[in-house]
C-alpha positions as CSV (number, residue, x, y, z in Angstrom):
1,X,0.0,0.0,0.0
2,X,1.4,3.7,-1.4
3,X,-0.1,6.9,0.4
4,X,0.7,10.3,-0.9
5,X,1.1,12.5,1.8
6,X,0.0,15.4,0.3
7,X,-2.7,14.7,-2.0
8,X,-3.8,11.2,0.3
9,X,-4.2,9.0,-2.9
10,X,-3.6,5.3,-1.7
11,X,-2.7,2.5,-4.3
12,X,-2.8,-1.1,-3.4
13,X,-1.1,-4.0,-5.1
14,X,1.9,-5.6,-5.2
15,X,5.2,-3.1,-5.5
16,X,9.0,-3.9,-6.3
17,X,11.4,-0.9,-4.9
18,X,14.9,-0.9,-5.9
19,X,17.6,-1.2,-2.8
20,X,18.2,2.5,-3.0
21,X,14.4,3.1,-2.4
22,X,14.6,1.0,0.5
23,X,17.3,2.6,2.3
24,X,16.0,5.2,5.1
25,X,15.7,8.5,4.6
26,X,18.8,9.8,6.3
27,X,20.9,7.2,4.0
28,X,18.9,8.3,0.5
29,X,19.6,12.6,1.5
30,X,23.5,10.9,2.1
31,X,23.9,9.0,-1.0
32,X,21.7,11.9,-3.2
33,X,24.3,14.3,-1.6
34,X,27.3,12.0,-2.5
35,X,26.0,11.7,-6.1
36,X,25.1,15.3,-6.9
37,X,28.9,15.9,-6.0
38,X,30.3,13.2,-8.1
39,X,31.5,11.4,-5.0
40,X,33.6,14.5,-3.8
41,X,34.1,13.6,-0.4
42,X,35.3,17.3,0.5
43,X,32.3,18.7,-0.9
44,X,29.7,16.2,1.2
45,X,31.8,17.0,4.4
46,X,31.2,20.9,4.1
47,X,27.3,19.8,3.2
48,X,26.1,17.7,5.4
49,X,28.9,19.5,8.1
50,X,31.0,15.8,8.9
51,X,34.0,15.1,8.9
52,X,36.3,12.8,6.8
53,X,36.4,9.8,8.3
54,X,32.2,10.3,9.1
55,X,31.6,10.4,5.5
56,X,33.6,7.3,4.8
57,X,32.1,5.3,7.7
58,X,28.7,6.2,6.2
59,X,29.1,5.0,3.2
60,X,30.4,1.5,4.4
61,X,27.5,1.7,6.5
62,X,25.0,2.0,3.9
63,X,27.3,-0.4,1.2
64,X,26.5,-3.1,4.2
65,X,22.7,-2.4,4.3
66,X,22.7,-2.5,0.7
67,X,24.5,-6.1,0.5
68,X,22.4,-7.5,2.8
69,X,19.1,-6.8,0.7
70,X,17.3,-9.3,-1.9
């Protein structure tokens, strides 16, 4: 089941999401920030205002989560 927040149009059925859509919403803002930067590290530390070794523990974090999906 798919609710729009804003408009509250629900569709029912049976839905396949890609592992990216699955992720939280904390990891999706991280890895949308790290791909509209090219995977500039520099430039997601002075976005999302973390430090070096932050960004790169994030993204091992989420490479884990994504492994583990179907």
């Amino acid at each position: 089941r798919l609710k729009c927040q804003n408009c509250k149009v629900t569709l029912e059925g049976d839905f396949v999401f890609s592992k990216l859509a699955r992720l939280n919403e904390e990891d999706q803002h991280f890895i949308e920030v790290f791909v509209n930067n090219r995977g500039n590290i520099k430039e997601v530390e002075k976005i999302l205002d973390i430090s070096y070794p932050t960004v790169c523990k994030k993204l091992s974090q989420i490479n884990k989560t994504l492994e583990k999906m179907i």
